[in-house]
N, C-alpha and C positions, 0 to 999 in steps of 0.2 A: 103967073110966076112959073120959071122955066126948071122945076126942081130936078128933072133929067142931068141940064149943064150945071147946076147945083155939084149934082150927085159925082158928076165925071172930074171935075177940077178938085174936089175933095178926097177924089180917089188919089187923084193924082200927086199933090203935093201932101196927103195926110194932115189937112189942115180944116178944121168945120169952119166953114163959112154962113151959116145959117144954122136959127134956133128950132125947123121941124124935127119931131120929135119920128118921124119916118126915116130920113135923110138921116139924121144920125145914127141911128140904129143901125143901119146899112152900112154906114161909115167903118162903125167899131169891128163889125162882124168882119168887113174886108181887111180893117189893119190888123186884128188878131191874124186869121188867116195868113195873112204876108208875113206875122211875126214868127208863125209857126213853122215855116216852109224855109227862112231866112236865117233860123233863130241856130246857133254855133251848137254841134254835139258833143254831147259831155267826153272829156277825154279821160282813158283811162288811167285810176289814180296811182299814184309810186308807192311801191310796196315802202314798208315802216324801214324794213331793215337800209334798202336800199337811200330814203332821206334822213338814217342814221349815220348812216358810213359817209354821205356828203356835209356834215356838217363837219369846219376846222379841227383837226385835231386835240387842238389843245382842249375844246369847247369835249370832245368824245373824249378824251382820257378823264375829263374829270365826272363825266357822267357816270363812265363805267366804274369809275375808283369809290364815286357816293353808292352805287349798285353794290359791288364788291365788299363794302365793309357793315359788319357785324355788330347789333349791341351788344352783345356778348361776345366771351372770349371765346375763340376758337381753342376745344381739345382737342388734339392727334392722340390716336391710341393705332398701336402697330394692329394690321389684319389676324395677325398670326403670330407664333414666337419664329422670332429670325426673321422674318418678314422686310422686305422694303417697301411695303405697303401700308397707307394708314385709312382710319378712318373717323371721324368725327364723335365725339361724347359715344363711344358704343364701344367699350370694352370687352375685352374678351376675359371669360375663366377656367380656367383649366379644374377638370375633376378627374374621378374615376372613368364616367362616364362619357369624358373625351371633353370638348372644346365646349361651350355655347357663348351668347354674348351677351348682353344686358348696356340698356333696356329689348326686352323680344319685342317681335314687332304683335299688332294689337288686330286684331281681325285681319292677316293676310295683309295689313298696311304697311310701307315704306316709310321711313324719316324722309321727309324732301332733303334733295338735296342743297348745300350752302350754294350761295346766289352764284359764286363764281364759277363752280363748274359747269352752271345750267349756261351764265354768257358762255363762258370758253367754248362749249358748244353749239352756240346756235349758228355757228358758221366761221371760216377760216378766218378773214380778217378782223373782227372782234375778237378770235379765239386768240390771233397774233399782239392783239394790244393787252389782253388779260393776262396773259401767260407770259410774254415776251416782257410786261414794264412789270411782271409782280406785283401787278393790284392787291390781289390778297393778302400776301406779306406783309407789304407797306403797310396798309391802311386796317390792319385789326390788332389784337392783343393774341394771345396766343400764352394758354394756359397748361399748367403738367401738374402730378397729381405726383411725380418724384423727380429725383434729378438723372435718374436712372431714365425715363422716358424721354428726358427734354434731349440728354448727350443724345439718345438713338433717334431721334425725328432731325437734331440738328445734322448728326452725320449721314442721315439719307439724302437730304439738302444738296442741290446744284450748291456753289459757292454765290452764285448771283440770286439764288432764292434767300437763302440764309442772312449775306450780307442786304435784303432788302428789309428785315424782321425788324421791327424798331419797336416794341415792346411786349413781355414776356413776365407772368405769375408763375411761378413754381414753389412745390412745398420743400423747403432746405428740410434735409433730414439725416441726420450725420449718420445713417446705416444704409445707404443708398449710393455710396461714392458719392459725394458730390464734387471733388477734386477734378475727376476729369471732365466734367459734365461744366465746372465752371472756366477751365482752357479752351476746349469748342468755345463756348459762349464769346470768348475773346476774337473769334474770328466774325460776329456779327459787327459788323463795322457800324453798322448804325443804330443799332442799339441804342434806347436813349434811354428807357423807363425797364428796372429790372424789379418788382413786386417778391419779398421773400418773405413765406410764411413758414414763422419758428415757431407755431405752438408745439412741435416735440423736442424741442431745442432746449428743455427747462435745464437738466443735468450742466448745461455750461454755464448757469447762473447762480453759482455758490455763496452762499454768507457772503456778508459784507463787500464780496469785489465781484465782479463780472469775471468770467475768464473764456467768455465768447473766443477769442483769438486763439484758446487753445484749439478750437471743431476744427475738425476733418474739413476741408475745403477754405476756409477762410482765406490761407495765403493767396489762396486762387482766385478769390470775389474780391479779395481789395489791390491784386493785378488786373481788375478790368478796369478801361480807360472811357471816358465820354459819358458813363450812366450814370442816372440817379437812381440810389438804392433805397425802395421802401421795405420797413420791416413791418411785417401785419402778424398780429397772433390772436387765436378765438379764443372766448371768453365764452362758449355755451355750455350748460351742463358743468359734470364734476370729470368726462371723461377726455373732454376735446379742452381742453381748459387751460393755458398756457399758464396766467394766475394762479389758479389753483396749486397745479404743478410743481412751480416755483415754491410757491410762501409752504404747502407743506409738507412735498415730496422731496424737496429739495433743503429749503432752510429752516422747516420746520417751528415756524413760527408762533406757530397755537395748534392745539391736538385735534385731531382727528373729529370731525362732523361741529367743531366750533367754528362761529363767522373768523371774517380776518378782520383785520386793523384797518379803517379805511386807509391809515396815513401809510402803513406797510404795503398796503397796494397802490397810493397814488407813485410811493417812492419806486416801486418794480418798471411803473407805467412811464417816472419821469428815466430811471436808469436804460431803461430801452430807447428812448429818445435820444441820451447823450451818442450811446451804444450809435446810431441810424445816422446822427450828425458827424462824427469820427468819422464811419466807412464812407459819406458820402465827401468830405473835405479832402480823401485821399483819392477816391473814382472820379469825382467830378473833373477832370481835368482833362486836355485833348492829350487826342491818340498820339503816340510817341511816332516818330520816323521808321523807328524800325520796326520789325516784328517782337512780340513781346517771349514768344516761341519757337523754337527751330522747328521745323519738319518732324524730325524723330518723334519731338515731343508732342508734337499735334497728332502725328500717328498714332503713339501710347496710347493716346486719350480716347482717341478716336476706336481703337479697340477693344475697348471697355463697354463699349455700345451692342446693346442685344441684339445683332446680329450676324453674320456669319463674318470674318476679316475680311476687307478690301481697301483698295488704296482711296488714302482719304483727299477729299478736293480740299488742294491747298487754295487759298484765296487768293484771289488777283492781288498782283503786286508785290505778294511776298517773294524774297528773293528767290525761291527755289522754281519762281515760275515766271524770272525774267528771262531764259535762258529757253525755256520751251512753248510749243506752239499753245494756244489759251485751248483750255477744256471746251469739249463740245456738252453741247448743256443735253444730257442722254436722256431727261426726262421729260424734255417737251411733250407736250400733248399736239395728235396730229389726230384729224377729222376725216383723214383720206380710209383706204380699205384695211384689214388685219393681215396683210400682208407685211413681211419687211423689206425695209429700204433705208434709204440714207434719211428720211425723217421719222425718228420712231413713232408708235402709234399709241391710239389710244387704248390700251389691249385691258379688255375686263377677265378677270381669272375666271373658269368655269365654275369653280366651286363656290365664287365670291358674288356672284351674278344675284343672289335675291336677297344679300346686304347693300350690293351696290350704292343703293341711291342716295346711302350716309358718305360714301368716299370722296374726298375732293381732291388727293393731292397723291395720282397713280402715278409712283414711285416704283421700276423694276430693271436689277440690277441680273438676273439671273440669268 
């Protein structure tokens, strides 16, 4: 038997024609061989970012907007007094001894930064979708701790950052202006969910009738138009204690370290409810045609904000800005050098550089 011409025709078409157990062997070793010499080389593979940016827009905006939002509220707290800078849950307190913040950082360590400034940064064309549609805006809640903080973060605000906020907690606290603080607020257009927490709010809940509507700011919260208004108040302790406060700092229900009446607290519990159904029958309604404000009086308000005076961004649409060219949006974040030029930059302050990595939202008017 001729296992040579065997060998050669099996070479040839890759195809075993015979069960010797030599001949095969020979076989496999040659088609390996040919698979390895023939076999395609690996090409190299597309960077992440780059099969990021090639997938449909609509498919990227809603990724980056699931990235961008928070379980938790976002707080702005100014960098500085007067400041147009803010920075996330890190307050600053003023002493003797000058400025510090709280929380300090904990062995030499950093608060990471919120998800959106790390996209905005990881390159220009992401940085143009996060920054340019207001992902963060949109899509998170956005907490104040007065209404004194909420006016000054709202009047640092592009008018397109501002009008993209669609929900906001803050503590009403009738020794904080909340007046002006609740006019701003009318120029968030989409605003839908407005969170008011009244536990020091007890003084306007006297004997027998409410007289909420007398507070500082009220006429101002039931002139806002599209929200729904929730009212929240704690019940911890005897110091933070909106109940308490009421039944015996105020109407004096039973004396001093005696329990209350459950049915005197359910009634406080159900009279805040009516109280929350009222302002929302009158807010729940769409936005009117015209502005609900002149200019002047958005300026007033706007000057009340703990910052230095400047002119305040009227909102698109309103009439005092059909007539002029649309605001340039001054606070864009730009990736390029700390040079200036016609796109501002991302300019970190030198003094602010080893807080930094809490800042999300670099705001400079100076």
């Amino acid at each position: 038997m001729d296992f040579s011409r065997d060998r050669e025709e099996a070479t040839e078409s890759m195809d075993v024609v015979t069960t010797d157990r030599d001949t095969i062997g020979n076989v496999i070793v040659m088609a390996i061989e040919r698979l390895s010499i023939t076999a395609v080389k690996p090409q190299p593979q597309i960077k992440l970012q780059q099969w990021l940016l090639r997938l449909p827009s609509e498919i990227l905006s809603n990724i980056l907007s699931l990235a961008c939002t928070h379980d938790k509220p976002i707080k702005p707290y100014q960098w500085l007094p007067g400041s147009t800078k803010f920075t996330h849950d890190t307050i600053y307190t003023s002493s003797t001894y000058g400025i510090y913040r709280h929380p300090a950082r904990v062995k030499g360590r950093l608060d990471p930064a919120l998800a959106a400034v790390d996209l905005a940064q990881t390159c220009r064309a992401i940085g143009n979708i996060v920054v340019g549609d207001c992902l963060m805006y949109k899509h998170n809640e956005f907490e104040f701790h007065n209404t004194i903080t909420m006016l000054t973060y709202l009047v640092a605000l592009t008018p397109e950052r501002r009008n993209a906020i669609t929900s906001i907690r803050v503590l009403y606290d009738f020794a904080c202006e909340p007046a002006p603080a609740f006019v701003i607020l009318s120029t968030c257009k989409k605003l839908r969910h407005l969170e008011l927490d009244i536990t020091v709010m007890s003084r306007f809940f006297r004997p027998g009738v409410s007289s909420f509507d007398q507070a500082p700011g009220y006429a101002e919260l039931v002139s806002l138009r599209g929200v729904t208004v929730k009212l929240v108040y704690s019940e911890e302790g005897i110091h933070w204690n909106f109940i308490h406060d009421v039944l015996l700092n105020v109407r004096h229900t039973v004396p001093p370290l005696e329990p209350f009446h459950p049915q005197d607290v359910e009634d406080l519990r159900h009279e805040v409810r009516l109280l929350n159904e009222s302002i929302n029958e009158i807010t729940n309604v769409a936005h009117p045609q015209t502005p609900i404000y002149t200019v002047d009086e958005l300026q007033a308000a706007a000057d009340r904000a703990a910052m230095p005076a400047r002119p305040f961004g009227t909102p698109h649409g309103h009439p005092s800005t059909l007539d002029t060219p649309a605001q340039q949006d001054v606070d864009m974040i730009d990736f390029s050098s700390g040079s200036e030029s016609s796109e501002p930059d991302f300019e970190i302050p030198t003094e602010a550089r080893e807080w930094y990595s809490a800042d999300y939202d670099p705001i400079d008017w100076n």
